[in-house]
N, C-alpha and C positions, 0 to 999 in steps of 0.2 A: 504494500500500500504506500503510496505517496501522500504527501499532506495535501488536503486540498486549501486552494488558495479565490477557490470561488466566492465573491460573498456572499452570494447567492445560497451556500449552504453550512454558511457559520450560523452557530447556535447561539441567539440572540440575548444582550446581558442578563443575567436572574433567570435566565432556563432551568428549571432543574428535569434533568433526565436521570433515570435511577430502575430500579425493579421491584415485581410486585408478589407478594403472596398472598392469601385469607384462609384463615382460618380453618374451617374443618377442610381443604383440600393440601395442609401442611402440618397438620399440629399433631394429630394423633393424638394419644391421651385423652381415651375421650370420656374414661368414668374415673379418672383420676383428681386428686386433690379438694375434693369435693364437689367440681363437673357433673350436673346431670344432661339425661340425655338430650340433645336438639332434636327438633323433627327429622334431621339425616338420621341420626342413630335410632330413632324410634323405627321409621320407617323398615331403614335398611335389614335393619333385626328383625320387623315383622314379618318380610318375605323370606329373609335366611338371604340377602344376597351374597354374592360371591367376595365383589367385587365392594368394598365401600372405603371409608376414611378413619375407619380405628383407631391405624396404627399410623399410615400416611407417611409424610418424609421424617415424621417421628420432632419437628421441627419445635414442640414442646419441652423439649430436654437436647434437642440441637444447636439452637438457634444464635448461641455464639460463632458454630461453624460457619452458620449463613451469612450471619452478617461481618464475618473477616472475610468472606469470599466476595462478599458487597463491594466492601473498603479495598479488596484487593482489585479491581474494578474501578476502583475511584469514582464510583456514583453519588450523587448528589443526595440522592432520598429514596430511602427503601419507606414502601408501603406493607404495612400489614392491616389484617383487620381483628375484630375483640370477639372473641367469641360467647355472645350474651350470654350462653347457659356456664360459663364457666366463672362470671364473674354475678352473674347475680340467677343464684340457680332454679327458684320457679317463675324467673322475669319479673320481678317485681323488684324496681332496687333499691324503692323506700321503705320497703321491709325486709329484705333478706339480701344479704349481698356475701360473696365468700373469699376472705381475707387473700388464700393463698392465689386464686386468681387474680387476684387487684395485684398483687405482689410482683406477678408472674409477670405482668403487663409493664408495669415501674420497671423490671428487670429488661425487659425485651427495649423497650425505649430509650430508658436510660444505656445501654449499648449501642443504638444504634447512634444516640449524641455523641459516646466516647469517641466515635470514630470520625468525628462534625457530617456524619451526615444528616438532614432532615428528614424525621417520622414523620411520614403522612399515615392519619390511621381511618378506614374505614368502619364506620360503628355497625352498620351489619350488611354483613355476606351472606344474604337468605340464611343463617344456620340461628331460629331463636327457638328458645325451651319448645320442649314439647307440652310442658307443661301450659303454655297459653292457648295449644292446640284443645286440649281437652277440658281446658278454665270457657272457652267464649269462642274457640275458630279460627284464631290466628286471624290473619290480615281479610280475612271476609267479615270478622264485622268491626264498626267503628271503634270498639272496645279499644284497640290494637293501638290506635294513633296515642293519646293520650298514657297507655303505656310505655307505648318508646318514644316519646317525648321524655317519662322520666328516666327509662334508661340511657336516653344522651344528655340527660340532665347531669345525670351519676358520672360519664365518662368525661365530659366538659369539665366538671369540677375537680374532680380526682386525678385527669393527667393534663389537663389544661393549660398549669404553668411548662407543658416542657409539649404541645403539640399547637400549632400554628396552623397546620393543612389536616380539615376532617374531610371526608366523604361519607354523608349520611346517610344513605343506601346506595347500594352499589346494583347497578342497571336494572333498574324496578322493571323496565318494558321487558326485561327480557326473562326476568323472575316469576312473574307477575305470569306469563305464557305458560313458560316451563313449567311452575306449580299446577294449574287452571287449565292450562289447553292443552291437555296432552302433552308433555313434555316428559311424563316422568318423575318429576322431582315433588318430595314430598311438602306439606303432605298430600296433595293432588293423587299421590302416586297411590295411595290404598283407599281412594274415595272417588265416587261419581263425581263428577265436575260436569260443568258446561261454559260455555265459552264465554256468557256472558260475568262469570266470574273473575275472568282476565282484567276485565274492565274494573270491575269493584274491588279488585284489589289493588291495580294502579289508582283507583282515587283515593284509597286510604293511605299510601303510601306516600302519594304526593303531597296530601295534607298531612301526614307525619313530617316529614320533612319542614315542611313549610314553617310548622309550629315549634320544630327544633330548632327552625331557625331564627327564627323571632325571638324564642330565650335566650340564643347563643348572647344576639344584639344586647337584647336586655341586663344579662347577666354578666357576660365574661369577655365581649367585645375590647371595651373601654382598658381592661388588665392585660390584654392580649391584641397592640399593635399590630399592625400586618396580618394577622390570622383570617384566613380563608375558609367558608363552609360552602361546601356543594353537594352535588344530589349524580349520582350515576345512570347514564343511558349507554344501551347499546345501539348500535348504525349499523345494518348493512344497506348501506343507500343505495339509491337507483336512478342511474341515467336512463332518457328517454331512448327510444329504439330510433327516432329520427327526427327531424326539426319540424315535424308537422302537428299542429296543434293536439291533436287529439293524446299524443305520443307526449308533448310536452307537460300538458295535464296529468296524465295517467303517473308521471314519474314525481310530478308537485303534489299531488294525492299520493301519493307512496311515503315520500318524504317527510310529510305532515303526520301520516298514521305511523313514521320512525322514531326520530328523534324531537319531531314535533309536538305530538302529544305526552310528553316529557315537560320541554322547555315552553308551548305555548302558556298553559295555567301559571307559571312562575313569573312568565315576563309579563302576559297578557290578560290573566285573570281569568281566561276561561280556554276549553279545548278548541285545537282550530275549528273555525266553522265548516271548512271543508270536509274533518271529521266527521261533525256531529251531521251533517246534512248526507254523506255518503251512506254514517249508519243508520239514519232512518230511513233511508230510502230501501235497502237490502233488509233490515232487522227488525223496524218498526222502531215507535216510539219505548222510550225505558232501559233501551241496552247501555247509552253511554250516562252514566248519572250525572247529575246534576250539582253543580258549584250554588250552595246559596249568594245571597245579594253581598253579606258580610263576609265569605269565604274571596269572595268576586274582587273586592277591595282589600283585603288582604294579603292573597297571594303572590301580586307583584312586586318582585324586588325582591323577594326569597332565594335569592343564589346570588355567590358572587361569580363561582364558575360550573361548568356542566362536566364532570366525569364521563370521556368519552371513550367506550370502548366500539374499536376499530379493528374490524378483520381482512373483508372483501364485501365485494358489493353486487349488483345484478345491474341487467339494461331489461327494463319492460314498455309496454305499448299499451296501446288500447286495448279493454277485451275484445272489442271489435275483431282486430287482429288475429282471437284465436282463443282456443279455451282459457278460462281461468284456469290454474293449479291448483290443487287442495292444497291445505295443509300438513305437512309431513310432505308432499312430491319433489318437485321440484327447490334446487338447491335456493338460499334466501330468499323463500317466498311467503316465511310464515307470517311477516306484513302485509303482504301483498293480496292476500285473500280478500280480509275485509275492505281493503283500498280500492278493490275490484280492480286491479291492471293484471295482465299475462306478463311472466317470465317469459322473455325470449330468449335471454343470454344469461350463462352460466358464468363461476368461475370455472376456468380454466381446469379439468379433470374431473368436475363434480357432478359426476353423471343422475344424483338425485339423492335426494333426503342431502341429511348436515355431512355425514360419509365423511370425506377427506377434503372436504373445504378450508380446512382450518390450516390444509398445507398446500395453498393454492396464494398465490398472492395480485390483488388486486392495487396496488399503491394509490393508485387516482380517486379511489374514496377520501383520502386523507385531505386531497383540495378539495374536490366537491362539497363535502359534507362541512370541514370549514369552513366556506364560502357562503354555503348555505344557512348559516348559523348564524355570520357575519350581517348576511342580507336581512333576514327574517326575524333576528334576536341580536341586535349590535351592538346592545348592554354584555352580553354575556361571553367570558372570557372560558377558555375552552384549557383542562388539561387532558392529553391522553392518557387513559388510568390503565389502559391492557390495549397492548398490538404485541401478536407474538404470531411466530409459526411452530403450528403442532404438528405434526407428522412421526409415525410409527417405526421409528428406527432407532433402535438403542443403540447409538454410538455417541463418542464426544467428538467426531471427525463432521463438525454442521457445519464447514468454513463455504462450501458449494450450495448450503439450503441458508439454513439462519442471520451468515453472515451476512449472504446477496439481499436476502427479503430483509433485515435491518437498512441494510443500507439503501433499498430501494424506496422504502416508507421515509425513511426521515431524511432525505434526500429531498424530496415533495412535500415534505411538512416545514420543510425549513424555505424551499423556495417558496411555497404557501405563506410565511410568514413574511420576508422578505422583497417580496416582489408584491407581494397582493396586501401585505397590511394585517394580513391575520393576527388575531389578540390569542396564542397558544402562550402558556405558562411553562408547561412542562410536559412530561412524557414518559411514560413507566412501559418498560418491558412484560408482556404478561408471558410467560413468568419464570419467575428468577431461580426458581427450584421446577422440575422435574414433580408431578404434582399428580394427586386423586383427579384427573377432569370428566369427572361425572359417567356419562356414556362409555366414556372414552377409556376410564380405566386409567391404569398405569400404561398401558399401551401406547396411546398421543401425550407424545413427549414436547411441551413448550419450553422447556427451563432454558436457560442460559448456564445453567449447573446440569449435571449428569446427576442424578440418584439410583444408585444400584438397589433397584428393586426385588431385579430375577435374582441375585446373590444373598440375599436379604441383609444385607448387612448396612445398606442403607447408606453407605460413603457417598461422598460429597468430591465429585471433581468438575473443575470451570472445562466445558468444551473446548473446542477452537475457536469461538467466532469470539472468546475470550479479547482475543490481539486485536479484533476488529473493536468491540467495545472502550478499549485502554487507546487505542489510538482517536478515538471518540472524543474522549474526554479531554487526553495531554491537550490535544489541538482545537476544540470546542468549536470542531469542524466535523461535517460527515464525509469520509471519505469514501469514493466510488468502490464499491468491490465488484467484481466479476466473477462469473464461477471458470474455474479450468476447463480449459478441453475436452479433458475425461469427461467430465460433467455430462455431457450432451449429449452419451449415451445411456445415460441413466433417466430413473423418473425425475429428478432433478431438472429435465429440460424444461420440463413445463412453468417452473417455477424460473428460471431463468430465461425464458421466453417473456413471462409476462413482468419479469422485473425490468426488461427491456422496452416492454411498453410506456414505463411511467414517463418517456422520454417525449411522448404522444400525450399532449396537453390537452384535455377534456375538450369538444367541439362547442360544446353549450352546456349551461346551468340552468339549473331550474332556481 
């Protein structure tokens, strides 16, 4: 690698770029120190899965490892998240809260200062008691908000003086699915659901947030200069299939049912209208709830930034054009159903369902989806909380996948910022450990660490794309990587094919 001398893709002053983990997909230990169980462990034990997060990268009684391999890395800000049953064990944490968890957290944090990097912490990563599941329902009914209002009450307070960057929930749109609309995740996963559940629980979430955010203000603002609260969405956006209106539409309707119905109610007060007019038309009246007149005025101005998690993205059309896809068919299209547009265009390999999307790389989302944010929410300042590539190869040898797909995204995220003005803060690696990811098992490997799973012994080694990361940093430049020659006979191509695309500047914006 040479240093790059582009300014085009220097990393703008106060950047911070770092790595991320959360909670039950790292910590293991999961009926330890007083820990009861979350709706994963309820769940997971209910059916006998095979596969679950127990024991994980074990990163409970690890986690000094991790974050020397961080520091060895010279990352700016490791992200974790709190895992609410271990610190306040039947959710309730103005009554019950469990010392050696709070402890655990002061330890993890106060490490990763030792090392000056910046804790960003997210207060939850879908994993809360099970106990709230069988108190009231968890996030289907209002009960929930006012709950975890006081448990980010508890966390505000308790590590406050030493965390500056929270993320209040981490991608409600995409949680919020996965629980409710078939996704799997519990506790969706051992209950009838219906679809209109997705909905009621993104509303309660967003008024969770909302109201944790207003105490932040109220309470711990004013002791805590500079400190950041935001709210996590996932994007896999969508370009139009071509510049003809219907096409242009179809992809702004997409977009809106993305990361829109996230960040409209925050900036705007209420869901886009395109939304709410798409769903009655298909659903009827009652499926998307309703913001009261007082909720309507209070909601705006509830973030400072959007937690943006970024993978790849799709090109759809009118349905005009051609059937809708279900949901579960075709690759990113589980927005796209209610948005009413056709997938036309895949990522690159992803012959259908999520499959191996996650090891496809689409970089050109990273503009779009900023820009998009920029145009329609220009208050709201954007970090990326997870971009990583997953794919199923246990080796430390990623300098031909991981290091190309790093350097192809934030190549585009820095000339994004650069050239177009984009308000990006920062950027986290998803993710920094070799990780439980859900479906995927131990199998889809994201980390930027190797974790020897099939050896069970759980060691901790930096890959290759290690040297591409360290030269990152020294130079606070992205430098261009390419994959070798070799490369090109492997499945590798595809992914160096489309990192070659990002060079092919998006034709239109929605």
């Amino acid at each position: 690698m040479v240093t790059e001398t582009d300014p085009r893709y220097r990393l703008p002053d106060g950047f911070l770029l770092g790595g991320g983990t959360a909670s039950y997909q790292t910590e293991g230990a999961w009926d330890k120190d007083g820990k009861t169980p979350s709706v994963f462990d309820h769940s997971y034990h209910l059916v006998n899965a095979t596969l679950h997060g127990d024991t994980a990268a074990d990163s409970y009684h690890r986690y000094k490892e991790d974050i020397a391999l961080a520091h060895e890395l010279n990352l700016d800000v490791y992200r974790i998240s709190i895992s609410w049953p271990r610190v306040c064990p039947d959710g309730h944490c103005d009554r019950n809260t469990t010392k050696a968890g709070v402890d655990h957290y002061h330890d993890v944090i106060n490490e990763i200062i030792k090392y000056n990097m910046t804790p960003m912490v997210t207060v939850y990563h879908f994993d809360h008691p099970q106990a709230l599941e069988d108190e009231f329902g968890g996030w289907l009914d209002a009960k929930m908000i006012d709950v975890f209002v006081t448990y980010a009450d508890f966390l505000f307070k308790t590590f406050g003086s030493k965390v500056k960057h929270w993320l209040t929930l981490n991608e409600i749109n995409m949680h919020c699915l996965l629980t409710y609309g078939g996704g799997g995740f519990p506790p969706g996963l051992t209950m009838n659901t219906t679809d209109d559940m997705v909905y009621k629980c993104m509303h309660h979430e967003i008024l969770a947030h909302s109201a944790a955010y207003r105490l932040y203000e109220d309470r711990y603002r004013a002791a805590s200069p500079g400190s950041v609260v935001g709210i996590g969405a996932v994007t896999f956006f969508s370009r139009p299939n071509s510049t003809e209106y219907d096409d242009l539409d179809a992809a702004h309707r997409a977009n809106m049912f993305d990361v829109g119905l996230v960040l409209s109610p925050l900036v705007h007060g209420d869901y886009p209208e395109v939304v709410r007019r798409t769903l009655l038309a298909s659903k009827g009246a009652g499926w998307l709830p309703e913001f009261t007149d007082e909720q309507k005025r209070s909601l705006p101005g509830t973030l400072d930034f959007v937690g943006l998690n970024a993978y790849f993205g799709a090109t759809v059309a009118s349905p005009s054009k051609g059937k809708v896809p279900g949901r579960g068919g075709a690759a990113a299209s589980w927005n796209k159903v209610d948005a009413n547009v056709t997938v036309v265009g895949r990522p690159a390999g992803a012959a259908g369902g999520f499959g191996d999307v996650f090891a496809t790389v689409s970089p050109w989302i990273i503009r779009d989806v900023t820009l998009f944010i920029q145009s329609h929410f220009p208050a709201v300042k954007i970090f990326v909380t997870e971009n990583g590539l997953g794919h199923k190869e246990n080796s430390t040898d990623d300098w031909d996948s991981r290091a190309v797909y790093h350097s192809a995204y934030l190549r585009e995220l820095t000339r994004t910022i650069n050239e177009d003005g984009a308000d990006v803060i920062g950027y986290t690696v998803w993710s920094f450990l070799d990780d439980f990811e859900w479906g995927g098992g131990y199998e889809r490997r994201f980390g930027v660490v190797h974790v020897d799973y099939e050896g069970g012994t759980l060691n901790r080694t930096l890959k290759r794309s290690k040297y591409f990361f360290q030269k990152l940093m020294a130079d606070r430049a992205v430098p261009l990587v390419e994959a070798s020659a070799a490369s090109a006979a492997t499945a590798t191509l595809a992914i160096v094919l489309a990192a070659a695309a990002t060079l092919l500047r998006a034709p239109f914006l929605v």
